[in-house]
C-alpha positions in Angstrom: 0.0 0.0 0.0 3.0 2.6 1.1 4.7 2.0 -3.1 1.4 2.5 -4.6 0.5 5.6 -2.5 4.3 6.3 -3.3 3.9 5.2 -6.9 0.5 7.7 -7.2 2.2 10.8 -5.7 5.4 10.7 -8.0 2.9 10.0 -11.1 0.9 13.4 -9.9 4.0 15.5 -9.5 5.1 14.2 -12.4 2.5 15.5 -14.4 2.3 18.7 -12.3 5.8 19.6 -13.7 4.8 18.6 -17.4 1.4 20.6 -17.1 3.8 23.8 -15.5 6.4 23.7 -18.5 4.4 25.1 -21.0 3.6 28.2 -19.2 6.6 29.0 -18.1 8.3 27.9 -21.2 6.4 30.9 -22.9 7.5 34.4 -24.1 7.1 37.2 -21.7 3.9 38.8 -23.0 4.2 41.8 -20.4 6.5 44.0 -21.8 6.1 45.3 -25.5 9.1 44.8 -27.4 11.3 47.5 -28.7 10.9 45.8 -32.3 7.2 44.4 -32.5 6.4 41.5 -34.9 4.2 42.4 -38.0 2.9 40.9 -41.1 1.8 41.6 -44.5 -0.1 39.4 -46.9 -1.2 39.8 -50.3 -2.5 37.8 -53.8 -1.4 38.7 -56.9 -3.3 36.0 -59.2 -4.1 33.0 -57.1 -0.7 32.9 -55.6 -0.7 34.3 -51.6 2.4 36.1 -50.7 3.4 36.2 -46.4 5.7 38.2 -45.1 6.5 37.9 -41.4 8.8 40.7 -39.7 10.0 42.9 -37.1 9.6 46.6 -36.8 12.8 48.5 -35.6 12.3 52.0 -34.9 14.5 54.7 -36.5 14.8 56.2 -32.8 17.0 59.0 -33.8 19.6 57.1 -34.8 21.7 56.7 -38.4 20.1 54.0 -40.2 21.6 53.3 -43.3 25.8 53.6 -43.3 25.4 54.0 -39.6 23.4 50.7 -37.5 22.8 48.9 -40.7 26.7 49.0 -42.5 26.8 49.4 -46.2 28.0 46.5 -47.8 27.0 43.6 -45.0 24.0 41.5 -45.0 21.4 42.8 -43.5 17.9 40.4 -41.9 15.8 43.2 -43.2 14.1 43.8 -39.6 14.9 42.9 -36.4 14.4 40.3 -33.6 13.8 37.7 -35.5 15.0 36.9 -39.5 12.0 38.0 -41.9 10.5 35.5 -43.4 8.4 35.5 -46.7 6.3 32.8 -47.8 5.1 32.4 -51.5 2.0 29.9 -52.2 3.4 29.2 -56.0 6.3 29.7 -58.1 6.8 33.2 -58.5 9.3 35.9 -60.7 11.0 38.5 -58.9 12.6 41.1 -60.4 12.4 38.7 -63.5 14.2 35.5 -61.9 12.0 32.1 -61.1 11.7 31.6 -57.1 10.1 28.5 -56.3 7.1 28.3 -53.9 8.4 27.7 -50.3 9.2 29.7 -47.2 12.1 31.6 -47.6 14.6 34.2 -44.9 14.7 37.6 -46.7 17.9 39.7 -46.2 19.1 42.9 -47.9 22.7 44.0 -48.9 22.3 47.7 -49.2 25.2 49.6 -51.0 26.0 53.2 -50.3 26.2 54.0 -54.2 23.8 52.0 -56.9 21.8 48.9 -55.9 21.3 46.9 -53.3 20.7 43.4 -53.3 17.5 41.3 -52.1 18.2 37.5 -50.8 15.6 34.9 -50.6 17.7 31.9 -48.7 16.7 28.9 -47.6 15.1 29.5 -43.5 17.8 30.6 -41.1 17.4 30.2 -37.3 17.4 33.5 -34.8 18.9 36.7 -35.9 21.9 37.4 -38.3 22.8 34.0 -39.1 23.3 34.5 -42.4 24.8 31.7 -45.1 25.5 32.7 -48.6 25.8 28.7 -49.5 22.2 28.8 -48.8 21.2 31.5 -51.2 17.8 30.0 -53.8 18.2 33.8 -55.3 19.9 36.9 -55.5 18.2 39.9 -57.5 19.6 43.4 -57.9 17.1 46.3 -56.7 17.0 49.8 -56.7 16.2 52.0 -53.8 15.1 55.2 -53.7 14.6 58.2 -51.1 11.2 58.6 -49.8 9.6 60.4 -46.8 10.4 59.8 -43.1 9.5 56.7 -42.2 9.6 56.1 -38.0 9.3 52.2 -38.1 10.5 49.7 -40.4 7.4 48.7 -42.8 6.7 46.3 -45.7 3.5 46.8 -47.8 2.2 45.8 -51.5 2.1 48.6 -54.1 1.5 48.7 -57.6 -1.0 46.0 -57.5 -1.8 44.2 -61.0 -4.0 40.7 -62.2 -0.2 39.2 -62.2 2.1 41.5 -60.2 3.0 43.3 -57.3 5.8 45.7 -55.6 6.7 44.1 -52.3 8.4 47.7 -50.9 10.7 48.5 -47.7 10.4 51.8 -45.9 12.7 52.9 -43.2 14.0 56.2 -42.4 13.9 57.8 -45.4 14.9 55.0 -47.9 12.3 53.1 -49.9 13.4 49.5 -51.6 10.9 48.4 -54.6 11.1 44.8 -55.0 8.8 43.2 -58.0 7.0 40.1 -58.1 5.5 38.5 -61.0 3.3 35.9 -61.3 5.2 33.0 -63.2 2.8 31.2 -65.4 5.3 28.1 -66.5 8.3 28.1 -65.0 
C-alpha cells in the first residue's frame, strides 16, 4: 500500500511539472518589445504572398551607413529573421523563385543597388549563409519620406504583379514580383 501511495504521488508531481512547463516555457507577453512583430499578406493571381517581420524603430539614430553598415548583409528587420512565404512559383525582379518559405535579407550599398536574398530559412537573428542563397536579385532603392518604423507593404498591384516595398527612415526599396505562369 505505502509503493502504490508512493507510486500515485510521483505520477501526480510528475504531471504537475509537465502541465507547468508550458507556461513557463512561454515568451514574456508583459512587456512590449522595442521591435514588435508584424505581417503583410497579399495575392497577386491565385498565388498568396506572407511576409512575417519585425519593426525597428529609426529612434534618432543613423540607419543606413550607420546601424545597418553598407555592404553587410542585412535580416531586413529585427528580432527575429524575416521571413516570406510564397503559395506558387513566382518571378521576382524577373528571376523564377520557387514556392516555399524563404529568410529575406538585404545587402544595401551606399552608391547604386542593393541586393535582395531569398535563402533557404535561417534560425534566430543574423545567421546569415550565402551557401544557402535560392536567389539573389539586384534592386534599386530610392529616397522617400520619413518613415519612423520599419514597414513592408504591396504597391502597384496588377491581375499578375506586385511591388513588395521596404520603408525605413527615409529609404524606400521596390522589390517586383511576378506571377510565373510556366516556369
Amino acid at each position: 500500500m505505502k509503493r502504490s501511495f508512493l507510486s500515485l504521488t510521483f505520477a501526480c508531481l510528475l504531471a504537475a511539472l509537465l502541465v507547468a512547463q508550458p507556461a513557463s516555457a512561454q515568451r514574456d507577453n508583459s512587456k512590449a518589445r522595442p521591435s514588435p512583430n508584424a505581417k503583410v499578406s497579399q495575392t497577386v493571381g491565385t498565388t498568396i504572398i506572407d511576409m512575417h517581420y519585425s519593426r525597428p524603430g529609426v529612434k534618432d539614430r543613423e540607419i543606413f551607413g550607420g546601424l545597418e553598415a553598407w555592404g553587410k548583409v542585412w535580416r531586413a528587420g529585427a528580432n527575429e529573421p524575416t521571413t516570406i512565404t510564397i503559395s506558387d512559383d513566382m518571378m521576382v525582379e524577373g528571376q523564377a523563385l520557387p514556392a516555399g518559405t524563404y529568410s529575406f535579407f538585404l545587402l544595401p550599398q551606399e552608391e547604386g543597388d542593393w541586393t535582395a536574398i531569398f535563402t533557404e530559412p535561417v534560425g534566430w537573428g543574423t545567421q546569415y549563409d550565402e551557401s544557402k542563397d535560392v536567389l539573389r536579385v539586384m534592386v534599386t532603392p530610392e529616397e522617400g519620406e520619413f518613415e519612423e518604423w520599419l514597414s513592408y507593404s504591396f504597391e502597384n498591384l496588377s491581375d499578375d504583379s506586385a511591388t513588395l516595398v521596404m520603408k525605413w527612415d527615409e529609404t524606400v526599396v521596390p522589390v517586383q514580383f511576378t506571377v510565373a505562369g510556366d516556369m
